[in-house]
VEXTIVEX-621591 format. One record per residue (C-alpha): x, y, z; residue in one letter. Coordinates in pm, whole numbers, padded with zeros to 5 digits, always signed. Example, Ala and Ser with C-alpha at 12.3 -4.5 7.8 and 13.67 -1.06 7.14 Angstrom:
BEGIN
+01230-00450+00780A/+01367-00106+00714S/
// end
This chain:
BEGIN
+00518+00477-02155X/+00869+00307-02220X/+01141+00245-01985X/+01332+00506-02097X/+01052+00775-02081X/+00988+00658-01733X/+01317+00684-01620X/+01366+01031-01803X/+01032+01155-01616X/+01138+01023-01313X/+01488+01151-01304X/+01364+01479-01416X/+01114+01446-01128X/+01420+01459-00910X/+01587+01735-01147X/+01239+01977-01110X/+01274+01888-00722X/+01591+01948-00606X/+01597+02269-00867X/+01263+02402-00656X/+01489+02358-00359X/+01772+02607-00506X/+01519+02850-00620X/+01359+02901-00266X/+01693+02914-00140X/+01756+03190-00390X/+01452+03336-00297X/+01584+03363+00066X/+01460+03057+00228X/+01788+02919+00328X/+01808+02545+00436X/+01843+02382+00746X/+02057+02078+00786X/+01790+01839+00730X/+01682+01963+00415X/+02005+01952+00277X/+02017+01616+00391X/+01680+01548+00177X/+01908+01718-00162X/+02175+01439-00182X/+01949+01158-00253X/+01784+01358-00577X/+02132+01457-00739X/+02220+01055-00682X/+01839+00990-00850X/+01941+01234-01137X/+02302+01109-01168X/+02102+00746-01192X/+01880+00816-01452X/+02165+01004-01694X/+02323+00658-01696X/+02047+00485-01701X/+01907+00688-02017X/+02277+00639-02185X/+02286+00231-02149X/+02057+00162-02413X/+01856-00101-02236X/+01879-00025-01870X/+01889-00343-01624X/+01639-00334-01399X/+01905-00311-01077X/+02011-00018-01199X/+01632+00174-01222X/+01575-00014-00819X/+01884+00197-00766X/+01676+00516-00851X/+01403+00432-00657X/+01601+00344-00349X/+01733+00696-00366X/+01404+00851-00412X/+01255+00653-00141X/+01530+00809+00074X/+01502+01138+00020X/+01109+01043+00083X/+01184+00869+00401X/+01376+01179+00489X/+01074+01459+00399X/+00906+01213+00651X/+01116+01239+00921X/+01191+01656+00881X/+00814+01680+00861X/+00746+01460+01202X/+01005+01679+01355X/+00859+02024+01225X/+00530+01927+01364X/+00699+01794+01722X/+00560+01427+01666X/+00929+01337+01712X/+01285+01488+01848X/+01541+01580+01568X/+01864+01636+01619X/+01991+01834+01877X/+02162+02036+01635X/+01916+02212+01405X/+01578+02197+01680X/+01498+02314+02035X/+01695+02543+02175X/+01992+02427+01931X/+02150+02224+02239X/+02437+02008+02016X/+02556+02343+01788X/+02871+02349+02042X/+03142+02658+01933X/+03120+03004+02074X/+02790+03135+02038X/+02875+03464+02095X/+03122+03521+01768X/+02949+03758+01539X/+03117+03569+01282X/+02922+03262+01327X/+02623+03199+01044X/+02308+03204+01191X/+02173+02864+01207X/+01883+02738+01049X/+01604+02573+01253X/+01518+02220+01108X/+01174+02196+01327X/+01080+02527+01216X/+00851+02580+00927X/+01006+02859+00661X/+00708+02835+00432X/+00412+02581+00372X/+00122+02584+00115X/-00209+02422+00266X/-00056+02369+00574X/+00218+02096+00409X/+00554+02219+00413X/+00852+02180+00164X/+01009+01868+00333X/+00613+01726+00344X/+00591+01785-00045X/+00940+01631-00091X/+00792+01348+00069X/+00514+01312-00131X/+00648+01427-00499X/+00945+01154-00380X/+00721+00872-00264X/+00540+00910-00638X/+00910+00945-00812X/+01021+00622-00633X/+00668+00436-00805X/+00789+00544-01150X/+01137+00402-01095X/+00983+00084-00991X/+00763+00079-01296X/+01035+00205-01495X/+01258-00113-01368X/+00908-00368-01399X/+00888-00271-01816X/
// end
C-alpha cells in the first residue's frame, strides 16, 4: 500500500473511532472525563492525516506526528482501562466515591457525573477505552509504516 493510502486508512482509523465514540454517546452512553480525554488525540490524528493527504509527498515528521497522537490516545485507553479494572487509582474526580468533584452536591442543577472506573458497556469482557487501546496501538503501526514508505 502507498503512503498516502496508509495515511488515509490510518486517519480514517481515527475518523471510524472517535465517530463510534459519538454514536454510543448518542445511543445514551455518555462519557466520563477520561474518555473524553482519549477523543482529543483522534481529531489531532484526523486533522494530521487531512494535511498530510493534501502535501503531495508527506515528510515523514509529519506521519510520526500521527502516530504520536494515536499512541496517546492508546496510552490513554490503557490507563482508563487499569483504572476501570482497579489495577490503579484515577483521578479523584471521575472514580471512588467522586472525592475531588468539589461544588455543592446537593444543587439539582448539577449534571450527574460520569464514573471513569465504571464500566458503561464491554463486549467479551474488554471495554470501550480497552478497544481504543487496541484499535489505537494498531493505528499508531500504520502511521509508522506510513512515515517508513
Amino acid at each position: 500500500m502507498t503512503r498516502s493510502g496508509l495515511t488515509l486508512v490510518a486517519a480514517g482509523g481515527s475518523f471510524a473511532l472517535l465517530a463510534g465514540a459519538f454514536f454510543f454517546q448518542a445511543l445514551g452512553y455518555p462519557p466520563c472525563a477520561m474518555c473524553l480525554w482519549q477523543r482529543w488525540p483522534h481529531a489531532a490524528a484526523i486533522v494530521i492525516g487531512a494535511v498530510a493527504l493534501v502535501v503531495w509527498r508527506p515528510a515523514g515528521p509529519l506521519l510520526l506526528l500521527g502516530a504520536l497522537a494515536a499512541a496517546t490516545t492508546a496510552g490513554l485507553g490503557v490507563y482508563h482501562t487499569g483504572v476501570e479494572r482497579g489495577w490503579w487509582e484515577g483521578p479523584a474526580s471521575c472514580t471512588g466515591a467522586g472525592a475531588g468533584l468539589g461544588g455543592d452536591l446537593l444543587s439539582t442543577d448539577i449534571a450527574p457525573v460520569v464514573m471513569c472506573d465504571e464500566v458503561a458497556w464491554s463486549l467479551l469482557g474488554l471495554s470501550m477505552a480497552s478497544y481504543n487501546a487496541l484499535l489505537s496501538f494498531a493505528l499508531a503501526a500504520l502511521w509508522v509504516l506510513a512515515a517508513r514508505r
